[in-house]
N, C-alpha and C positions, 0 to 999 in steps of 0.2 A: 315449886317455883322458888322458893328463899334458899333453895340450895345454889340455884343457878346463879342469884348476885355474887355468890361466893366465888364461882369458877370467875366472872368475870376479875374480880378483885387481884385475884392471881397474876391474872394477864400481865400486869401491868411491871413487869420488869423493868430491866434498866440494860442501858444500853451506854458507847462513848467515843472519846476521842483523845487522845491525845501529843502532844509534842514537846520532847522525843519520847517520851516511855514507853504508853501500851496507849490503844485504843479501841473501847467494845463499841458494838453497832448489834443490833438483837431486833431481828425481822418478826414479821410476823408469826412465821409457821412456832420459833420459839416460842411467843408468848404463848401462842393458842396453847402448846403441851403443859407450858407454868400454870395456865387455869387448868388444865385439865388432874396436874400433879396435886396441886394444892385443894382442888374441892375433896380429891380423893383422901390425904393425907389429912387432912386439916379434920375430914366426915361431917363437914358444916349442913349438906344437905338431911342426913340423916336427924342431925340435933333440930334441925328447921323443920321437920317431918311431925316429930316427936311433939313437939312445940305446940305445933298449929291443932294436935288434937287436944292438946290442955283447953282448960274451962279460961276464957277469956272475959276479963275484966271490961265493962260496958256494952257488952253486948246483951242487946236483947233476942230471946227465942224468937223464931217465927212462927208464929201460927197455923194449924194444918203440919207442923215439919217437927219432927222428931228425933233423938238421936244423928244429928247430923255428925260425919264427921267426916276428914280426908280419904279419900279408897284409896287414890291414887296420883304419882307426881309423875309424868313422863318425865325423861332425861330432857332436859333444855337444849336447845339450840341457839350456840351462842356467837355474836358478830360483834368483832372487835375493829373498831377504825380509829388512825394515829388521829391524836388532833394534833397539829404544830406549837409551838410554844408553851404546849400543857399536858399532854399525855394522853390518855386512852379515853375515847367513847367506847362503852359498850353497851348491847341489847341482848338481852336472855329470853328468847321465848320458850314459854311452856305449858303445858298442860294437863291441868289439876280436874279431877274428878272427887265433888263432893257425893257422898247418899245419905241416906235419910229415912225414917218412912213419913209417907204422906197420909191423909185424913181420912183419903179411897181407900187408903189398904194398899201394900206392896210397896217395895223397895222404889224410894224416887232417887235418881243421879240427875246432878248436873255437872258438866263440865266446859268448863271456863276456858277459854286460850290470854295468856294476858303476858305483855311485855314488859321489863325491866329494864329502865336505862338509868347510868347510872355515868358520871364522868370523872374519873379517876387521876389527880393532879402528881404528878412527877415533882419533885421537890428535894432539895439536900435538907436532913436534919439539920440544925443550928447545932444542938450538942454534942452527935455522934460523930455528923460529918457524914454519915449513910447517906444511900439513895433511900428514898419512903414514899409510899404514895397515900392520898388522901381523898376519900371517894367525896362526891360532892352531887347535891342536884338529884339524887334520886325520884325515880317517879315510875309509876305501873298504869300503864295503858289498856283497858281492855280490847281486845280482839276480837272475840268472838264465844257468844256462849249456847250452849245446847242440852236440852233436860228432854225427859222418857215425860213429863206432866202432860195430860190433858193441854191442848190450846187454849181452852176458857180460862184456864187459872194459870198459863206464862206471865203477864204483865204482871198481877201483882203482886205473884210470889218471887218471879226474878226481882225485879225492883228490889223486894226488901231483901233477897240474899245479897244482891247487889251490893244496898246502902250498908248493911252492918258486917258483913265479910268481907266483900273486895274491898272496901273503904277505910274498912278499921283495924280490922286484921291485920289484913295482908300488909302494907305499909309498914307495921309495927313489927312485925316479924322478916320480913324481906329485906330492908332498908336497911337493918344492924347487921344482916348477913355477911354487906357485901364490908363493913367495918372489921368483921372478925374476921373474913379473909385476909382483908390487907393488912390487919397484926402480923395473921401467920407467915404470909410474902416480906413482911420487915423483918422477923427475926431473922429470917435466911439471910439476910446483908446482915449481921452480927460481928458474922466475923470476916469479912470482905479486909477491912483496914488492919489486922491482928498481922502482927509481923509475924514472918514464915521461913524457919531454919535454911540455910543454907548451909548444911553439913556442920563444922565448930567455925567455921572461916567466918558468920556474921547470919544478917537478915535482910529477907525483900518484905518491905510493905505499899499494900497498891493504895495511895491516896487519890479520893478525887480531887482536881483542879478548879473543877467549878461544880454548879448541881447541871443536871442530865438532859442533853437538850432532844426534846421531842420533833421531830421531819413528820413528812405527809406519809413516810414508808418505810422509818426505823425510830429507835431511840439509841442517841449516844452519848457515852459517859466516856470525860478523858480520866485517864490516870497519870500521876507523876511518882510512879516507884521509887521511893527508900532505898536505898542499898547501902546498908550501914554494918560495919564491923563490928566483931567482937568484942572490942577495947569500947564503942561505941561513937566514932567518929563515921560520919558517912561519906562515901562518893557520892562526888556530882557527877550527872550522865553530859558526856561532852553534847556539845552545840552544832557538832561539824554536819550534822545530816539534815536533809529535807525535814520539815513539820509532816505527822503523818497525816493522813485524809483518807475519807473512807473510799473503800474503791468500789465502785459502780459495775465490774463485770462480771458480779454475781449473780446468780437468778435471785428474781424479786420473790420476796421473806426468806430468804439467809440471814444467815449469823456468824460474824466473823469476830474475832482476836489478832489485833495487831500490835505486834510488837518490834519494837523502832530494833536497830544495829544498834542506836548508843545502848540502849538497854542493856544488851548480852554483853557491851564493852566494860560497862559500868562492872556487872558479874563475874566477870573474866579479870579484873582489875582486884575484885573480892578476895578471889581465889590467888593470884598472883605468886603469894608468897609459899603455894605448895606447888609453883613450876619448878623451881628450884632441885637440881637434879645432881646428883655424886654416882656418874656412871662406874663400876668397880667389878675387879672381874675378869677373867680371861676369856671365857665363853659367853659371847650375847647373841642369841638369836642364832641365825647360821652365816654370821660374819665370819671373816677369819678372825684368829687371837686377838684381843685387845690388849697389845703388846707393842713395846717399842720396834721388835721385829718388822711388823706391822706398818707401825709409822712409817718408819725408816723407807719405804716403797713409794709413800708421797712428798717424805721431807726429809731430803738427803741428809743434813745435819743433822737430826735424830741419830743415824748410824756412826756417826765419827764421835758424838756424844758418850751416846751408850754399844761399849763396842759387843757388850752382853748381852740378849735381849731379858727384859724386866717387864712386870705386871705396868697396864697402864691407869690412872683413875682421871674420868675426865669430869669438870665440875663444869657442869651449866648455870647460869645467873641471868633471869630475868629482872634488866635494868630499867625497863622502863614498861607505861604502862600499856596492855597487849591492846589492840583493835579488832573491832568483827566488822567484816566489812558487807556488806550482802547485793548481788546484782540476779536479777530474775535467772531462776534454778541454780544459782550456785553463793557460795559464802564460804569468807576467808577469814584466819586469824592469822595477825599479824604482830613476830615478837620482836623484839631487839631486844639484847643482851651481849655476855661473851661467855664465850667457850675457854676455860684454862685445862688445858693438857699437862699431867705428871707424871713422873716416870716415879713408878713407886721401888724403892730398892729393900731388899729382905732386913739390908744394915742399919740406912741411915731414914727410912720410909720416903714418903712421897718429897718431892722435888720440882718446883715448877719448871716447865722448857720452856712454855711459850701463853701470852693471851690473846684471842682472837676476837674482835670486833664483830658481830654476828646479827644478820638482820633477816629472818627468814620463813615462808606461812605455809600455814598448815589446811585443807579443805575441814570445813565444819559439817556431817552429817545429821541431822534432826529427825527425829521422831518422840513418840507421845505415848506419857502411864496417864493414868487417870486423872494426876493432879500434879504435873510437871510436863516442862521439856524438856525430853533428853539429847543427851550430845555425846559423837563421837569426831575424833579427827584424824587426817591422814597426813603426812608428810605432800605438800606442796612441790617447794623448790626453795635452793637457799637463794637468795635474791640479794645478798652482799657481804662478802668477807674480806677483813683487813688484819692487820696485823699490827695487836696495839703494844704489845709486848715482848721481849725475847731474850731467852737468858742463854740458848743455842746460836745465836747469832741471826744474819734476816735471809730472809727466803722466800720465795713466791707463794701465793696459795692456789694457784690455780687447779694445780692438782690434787690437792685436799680437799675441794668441793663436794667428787662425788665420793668419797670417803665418809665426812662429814654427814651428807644427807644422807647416806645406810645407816651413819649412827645412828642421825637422830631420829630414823623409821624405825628402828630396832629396839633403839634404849628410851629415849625422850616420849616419843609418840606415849607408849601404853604407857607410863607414868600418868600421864596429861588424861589421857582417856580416864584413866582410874580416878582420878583429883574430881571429874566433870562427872561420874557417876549419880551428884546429890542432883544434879540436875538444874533447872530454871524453873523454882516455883508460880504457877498460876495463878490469877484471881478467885476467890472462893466466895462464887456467888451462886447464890437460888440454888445449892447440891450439882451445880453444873461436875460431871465426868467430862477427862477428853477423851476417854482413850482411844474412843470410834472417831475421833475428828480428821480430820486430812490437813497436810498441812501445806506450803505453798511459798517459795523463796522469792520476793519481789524486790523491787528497789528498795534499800535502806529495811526492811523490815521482813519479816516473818509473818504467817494469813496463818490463823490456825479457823480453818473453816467447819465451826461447830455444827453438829450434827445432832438432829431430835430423833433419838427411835421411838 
């Protein structure tokens, strides 16, 4: 039975919300697996097993009863209900089989059915800034009890197993159980706030906002992510989107990971400085040449320029900072910058013709390793081109649109893909895996709908 406080203790995870960052909400079915992972990891029950046949201090023998000692612990059966504003009730039933010999001769058993409730407080550290929980209120109930004795001698030999085992024992032994579980469940937030690489470009750390507010049918925890550079200055996550909230059309005990748009914008803002692209090259992809030949079919002056054709190198330059945008099933990034086009000669080398004004996005694809999310992207549509510079003279761009967007599928794209390969680091809590999670594009944020095997 002192095993079973321990599975409860577990339960008691953490759950959130936040605006804009991330937001956890952690149902039931998760808890039940954290007690279940932590009695098993933690082997509190077996130490509680051990325990209870030690020689115990104030007890006295019974009379008639001899060599008593534990036979047997059923597995508990255990019920975990939110409480709102505080965190978890739980009740462990189980059942213990004492034996013994008695004064008749022969093996006497008695076994007890006896509950464990225990109320488990959700709280932020002061020092760490963790979630932790703190059990509270313990108390053991008897159920129900049953012994092989003679009926003449039940009352007053239960009685006194009663008054110096269930009373003095058990209490003493049970009640610290459920304390060493909820050590083991705190170290696993440890490293929950520990900043987490994002490739050399910088770090995400998940801070909570507030301590972790307990409903009648989740616990939620906000975070407000870090995203700070190398040099060690940080982004602020823009303001422009909805406050996230937990969403309701999941079946009841799910567990979800919401993660805002500014979030990934903040991230994308990180990496920024390795968009930056020096297309070079005659052969990209299965374009034709990248060559003023080339050009010259979208931008007549090219040809009277260069009446030779020459290599071209085209330099991309993100100006300003990208956005993710997210609308249910799809998500976009959005860049501005410019495009400068050279004409590189074998004599005098590169040569500017011209700079293009350039505003144009890309679809964002998502999927999930253990402990990130991943991203890939595809050429969109360019969605605005000007012309802010020209050493060829001026010319329309109309026709260099769809030029332009094969470039930048051909050359720009996998650049970018390859930069987004470190991913979007997760929160690191309880040994939570995603990798089985599913994931879900809704207004303004990302569902990463975690999964308990």
């Amino acid at each position: 039975m002192l095993r079973i406080l321990c599975l409860i203790s577990c339960a008691m995870l953490m759950p959130s919300r936040a605006d804009p960052g991330a937001l956890l909400k952690l149902g039931m079915n998760f808890m039940n697996k954290a007690v279940k992972d932590a009695m098993a990891e933690s082997q509190i029950l077996e130490k509680m097993a051990a325990m209870a046949n030690q020689p115990q201090s104030g007890v006295k023998p019974i009379k008639g009863m001899t060599g008593m000692k534990v036979k047997d612990v059923q597995p508990p059966i255990i019920t975990l209900d939110f409480l709102p504003e505080v965190g978890i009730f739980q009740c462990v039933s189980t059942r213990i089989t004492i034996t013994g010999k008695s004064f008749i001769g022969g093996t006497m058993e008695i076994t007890v059915v006896v509950n464990i409730t225990a109320t488990n407080r959700l709280r932020q550290n002061e020092e760490t800034g963790l979630p932790m929980f703190q059990s509270e209120g313990c108390q053991i109930i008897l159920v129900d009890v049953k012994t092989n004795l003679p009926s003449n001698m039940l009352p007053k030999v239960i009685n006194k197993f009663l008054d110096s085992t269930l009373q003095k024992i058990l209490p003493g032994l049970m009640c610290p159980a459920i304390d060493t579980v909820l050590e083991f469940v705190n170290q696993k937030w440890n490293h929950l706030t520990d900043p987490i690489p994002v490739g050399e470009a910088g770090s995400i750390k998940y801070v909570l906002t507030s301590t972790p507010v307990t409903t009648a049918t989740y616990i939620e925890v906000d975070f407000s992510p870090v995203v700070q550079r190398q040099e060690g200055d940080t982004i602020d996550l823009p303001e422009d989107g909805a406050a996230l909230t937990v969403r309701e059309d999941y079946p009841a005990g799910s567990s979800q990971l919401m993660l805002s748009a500014a979030f990934f914008t903040a991230e994308f803002t990180l990496l920024q400085k390795s968009f930056d692209v020096d297309i070079k090259g005659k052969t990209i992809g299965k374009l034709p040449p990248h060559t003023t030949k080339t050009l010259a079919g979208f931008v007549s002056k090219v040809r009277k320029a260069y009446r030779k054709s020459v290599p071209l190198m085209t330099q991309i330059r993100i100006s300003k900072s990208p956005k993710v945008t997210m609308k249910p099933g799809k998500s976009q990034l959005d860049l501005l910058g410019t495009v400068e086009m050279f004409a590189v000669s074998p004599k005098s080398g590169p040569s500017s013709m011209f700079v293009l004004e350039t505003h144009f996005s890309l679809d964002i694809q998502y999927s999930l390793s253990e402990d990130k999310v991943l991203m890939t992207t595809s050429m969109d549509k360019l969605l605005d081109l000007s012309v802010a510079s020209s050493s060829i003279g001026t010319f329309k761009v109309k026709k260099l649109k769809e030029y332009l967007n094969n470039l930048l599928q051909e050359a720009f794209v996998p650049v970018i893909n390859g930069v987004l390969e470190v991913g979007l680091p997760l929160p690191n809590f309880l040994g939570m895996k995603y990798g089985q999670s599913e994931l879900a594009i809704v207004e303004n944020a990302l569902v990463v709908d975690l999964q308990t095997p």
